[in-house]
C-alpha positions in Angstrom: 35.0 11.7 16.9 33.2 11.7 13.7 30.3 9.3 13.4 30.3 6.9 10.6 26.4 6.7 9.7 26.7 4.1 7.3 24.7 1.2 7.7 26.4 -1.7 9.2 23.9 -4.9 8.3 20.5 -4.8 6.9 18.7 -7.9 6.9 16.7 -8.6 4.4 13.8 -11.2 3.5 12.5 -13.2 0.3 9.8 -11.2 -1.6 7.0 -13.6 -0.3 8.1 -13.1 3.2 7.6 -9.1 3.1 4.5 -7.3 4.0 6.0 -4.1 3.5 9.0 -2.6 2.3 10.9 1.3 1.9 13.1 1.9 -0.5 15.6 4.8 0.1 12.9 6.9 1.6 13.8 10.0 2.6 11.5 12.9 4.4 12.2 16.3 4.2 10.7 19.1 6.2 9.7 22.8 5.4 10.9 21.4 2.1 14.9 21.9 2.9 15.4 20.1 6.8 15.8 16.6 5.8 14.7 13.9 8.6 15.5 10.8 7.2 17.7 9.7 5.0 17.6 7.0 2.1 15.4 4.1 4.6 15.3 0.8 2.8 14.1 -2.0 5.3 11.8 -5.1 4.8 9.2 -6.3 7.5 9.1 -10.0 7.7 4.8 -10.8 7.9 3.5 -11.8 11.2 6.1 -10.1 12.7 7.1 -7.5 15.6 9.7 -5.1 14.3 11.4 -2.4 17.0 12.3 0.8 16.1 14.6 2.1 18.3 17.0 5.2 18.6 17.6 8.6 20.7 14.8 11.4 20.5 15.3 12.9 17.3 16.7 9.7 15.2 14.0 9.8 12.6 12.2 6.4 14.0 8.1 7.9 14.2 9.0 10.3 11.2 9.7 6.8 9.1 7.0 5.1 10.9 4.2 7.8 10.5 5.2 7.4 6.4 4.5 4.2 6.2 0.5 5.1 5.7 0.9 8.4 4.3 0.5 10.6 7.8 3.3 12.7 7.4 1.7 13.5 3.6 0.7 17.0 4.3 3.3 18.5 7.0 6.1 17.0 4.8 8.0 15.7 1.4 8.9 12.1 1.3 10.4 10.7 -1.5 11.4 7.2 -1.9 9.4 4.0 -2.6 7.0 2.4 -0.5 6.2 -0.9 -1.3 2.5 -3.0 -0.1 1.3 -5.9 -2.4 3.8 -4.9 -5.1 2.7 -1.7 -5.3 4.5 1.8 -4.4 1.9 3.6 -2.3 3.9 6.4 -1.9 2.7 7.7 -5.3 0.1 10.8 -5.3 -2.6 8.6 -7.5 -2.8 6.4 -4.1 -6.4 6.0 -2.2 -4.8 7.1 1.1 -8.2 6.2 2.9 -7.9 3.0 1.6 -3.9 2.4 2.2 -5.0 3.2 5.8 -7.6 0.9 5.9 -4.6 -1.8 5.1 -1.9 0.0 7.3 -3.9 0.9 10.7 -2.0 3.0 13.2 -2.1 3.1 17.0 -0.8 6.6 18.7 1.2 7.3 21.7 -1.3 8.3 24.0 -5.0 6.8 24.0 -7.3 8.6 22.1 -10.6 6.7 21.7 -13.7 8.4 20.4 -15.9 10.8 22.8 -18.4 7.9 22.4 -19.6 4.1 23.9 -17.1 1.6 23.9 -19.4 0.0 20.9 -19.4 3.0 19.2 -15.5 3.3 19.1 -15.4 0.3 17.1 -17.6 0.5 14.5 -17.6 4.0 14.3 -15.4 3.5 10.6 -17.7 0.4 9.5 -20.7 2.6 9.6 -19.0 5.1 8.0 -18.1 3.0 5.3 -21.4 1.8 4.8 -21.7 -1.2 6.9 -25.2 -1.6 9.0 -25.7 -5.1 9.7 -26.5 -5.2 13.2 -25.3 -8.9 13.7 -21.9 -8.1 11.4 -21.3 -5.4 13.5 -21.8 -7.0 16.7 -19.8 -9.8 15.9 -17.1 -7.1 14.9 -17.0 -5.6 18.1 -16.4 -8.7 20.3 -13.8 -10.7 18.0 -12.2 -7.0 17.8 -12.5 -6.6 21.6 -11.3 -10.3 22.3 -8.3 -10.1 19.7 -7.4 -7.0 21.6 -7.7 -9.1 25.3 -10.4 -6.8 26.0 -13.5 -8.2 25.8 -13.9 -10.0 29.0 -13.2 -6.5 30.5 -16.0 -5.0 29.0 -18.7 -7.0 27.9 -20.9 -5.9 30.0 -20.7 -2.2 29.7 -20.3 -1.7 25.8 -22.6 1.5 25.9 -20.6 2.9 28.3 -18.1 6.0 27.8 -14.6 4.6 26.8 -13.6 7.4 28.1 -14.4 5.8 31.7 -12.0 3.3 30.5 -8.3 3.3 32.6 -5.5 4.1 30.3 -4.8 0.6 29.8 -7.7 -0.2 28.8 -8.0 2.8 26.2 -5.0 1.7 24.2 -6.4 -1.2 24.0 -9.5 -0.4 22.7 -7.7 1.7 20.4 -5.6 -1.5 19.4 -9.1 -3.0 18.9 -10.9 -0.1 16.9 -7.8 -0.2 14.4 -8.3 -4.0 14.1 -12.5 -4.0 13.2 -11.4 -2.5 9.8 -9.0 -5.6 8.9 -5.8 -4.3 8.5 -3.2 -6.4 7.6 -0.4 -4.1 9.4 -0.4 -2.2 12.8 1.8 0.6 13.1 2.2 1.2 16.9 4.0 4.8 18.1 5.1 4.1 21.2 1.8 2.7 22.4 3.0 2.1 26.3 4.8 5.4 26.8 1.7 6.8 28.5 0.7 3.6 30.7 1.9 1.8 34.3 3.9 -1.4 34.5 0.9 -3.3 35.4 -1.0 -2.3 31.6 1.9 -2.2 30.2 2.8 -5.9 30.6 -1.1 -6.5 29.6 -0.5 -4.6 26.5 2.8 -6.5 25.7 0.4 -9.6 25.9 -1.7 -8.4 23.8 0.8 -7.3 20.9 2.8 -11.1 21.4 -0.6 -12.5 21.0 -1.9 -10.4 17.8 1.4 -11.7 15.8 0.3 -14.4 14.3 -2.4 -12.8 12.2 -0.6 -9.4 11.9 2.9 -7.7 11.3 3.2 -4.4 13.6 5.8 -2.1 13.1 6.9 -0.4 16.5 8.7 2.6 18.0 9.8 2.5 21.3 12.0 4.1 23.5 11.8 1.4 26.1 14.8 -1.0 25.2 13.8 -4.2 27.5 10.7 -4.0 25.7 12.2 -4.1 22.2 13.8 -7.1 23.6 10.7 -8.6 24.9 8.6 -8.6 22.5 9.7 -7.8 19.0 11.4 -10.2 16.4 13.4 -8.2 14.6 14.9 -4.4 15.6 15.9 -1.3 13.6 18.4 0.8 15.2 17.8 4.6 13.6 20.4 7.6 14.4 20.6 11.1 13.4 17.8 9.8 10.4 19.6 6.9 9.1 19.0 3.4 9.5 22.3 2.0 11.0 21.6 -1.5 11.9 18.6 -4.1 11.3 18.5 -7.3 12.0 16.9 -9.9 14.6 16.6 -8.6 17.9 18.6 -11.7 19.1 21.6 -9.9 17.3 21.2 -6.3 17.5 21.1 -6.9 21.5 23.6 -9.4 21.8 25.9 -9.3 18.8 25.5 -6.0 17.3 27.6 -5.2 14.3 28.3 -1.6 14.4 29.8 0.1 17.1 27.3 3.0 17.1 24.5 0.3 17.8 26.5 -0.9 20.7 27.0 2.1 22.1 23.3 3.0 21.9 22.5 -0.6 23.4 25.0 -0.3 26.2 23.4 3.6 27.1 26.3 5.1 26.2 23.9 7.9 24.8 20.3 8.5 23.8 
């Protein structure tokens, strides 16, 4: 059977509602293998948006756009819209678009460095030196990422020593020193137990009122956990986005269904 990959509902949200927008982004590889096809979502702010879909479906290729990572292994044309602006043109200040849009990784990889150092590695680097700012950086960083009382104590220590959990979070709270008003998060609990996991969860449901995070995950009970709204992506396109409420209890197209019920991915 022929799949019809034409979107079946889009939500969409008043302009002062949006942190971020795409429109009809597409990405292309080697220049000719297209990935993604003609994206145009909104993110509601101080939100969690799911992006689901099989391996392959173009979810972290749209994701890792959204603050310019995919700029030198690929061609992305299309708008990308922060504050008005279409940061997906080449006169952007990519250092400083990622400064606005931080991004947390599938696996944990914190710094080869102190737990202290991990967070205000960046501020130093961008010329902050006020031992008190800093210090007060690294514990409401730590303590927005439900972290701190963890580690308090032992903030010269290796993060390395850290347990997985623990290292995604610390990531979570690195990308958070530098205010960003956006977290992109690639599959952030792939790597970790049930037990960090669920802390981690906490941690994201928590952050939402002061942030919108954009997130891929191939876990679907998650997507229904924690995030507000869900994108359902197949074969590149963007099929079906809408509240999570709906796209796991009322989808609208029948290739979201199928996906929900596990009849593939």
């Amino acid at each position: 059977m022929e799949e019809n990959l034409t979107p079946s509902y889009i939500k969409t949200f008043d302009k002062d509602e949006r942190a971020l927008a795409t429109e009809d982004l597409s990405v292309f590889y080697g220049g000719k293998v297209q990935k993604l096809f003609d994206a145009s979502l909104q993110f509601k702010k101080n939100s969690i948006t799911a992006l689901i879909g099989a391996s392959g479906s173009g979810k972290s290729t749209f994701l890792r756009s959204l603050n310019r990572m995919n700029d030198k292994v690929a061609k992305i044309d299309g708008k990308i819209i922060f504050h008005g602006l279409d940061v997906n043109k080449p006169d952007i200040n990519v250092y400083e678009l990622r400064k606005n849009i931080g991004m947390v990784f599938q696996r944990p990889n914190p710094f080869p460095k102190s737990i202290r150092e991990n967070i205000v590695y960046a501020l130093k680097a961008n010329g902050k030196t006020d031992k008190n700012e800093l210090d007060r950086i690294v514990e409401e960083s730590l303590r927005a990422a439900a972290l701190w009382d963890e580690v308090k104590d032992k903030l010269d220590k290796s993060a390395l020593a850290l347990s997985g959990g623990q290292q995604q979070r610390l990531c979570i709270a690195r990308a958070l020193a530098v205010q960003p008003e956006i977290l992109l998060l690639d599959e952030p609990a792939s790597a970790l137990d049930p037990v960090s996991t669920s802390k981690l969860e906490d941690t994201l449901k928590q952050l939402r009122s002061e942030y919108t995070m954009i997130m891929v995950t191939h876990n679907m009970q998650q997507a229904s956990r924690i995030s507000d709204h869900t994108a359902f992506f197949h074969l590149g396109h963007v099929i079906e986005y809408n509240s999570t409420a709906e796209i796991f209890t009322n989808p609208k197209g029948q290739l979201t269904e199928d996906y929900i019920q596990g009849s593939f991915g």
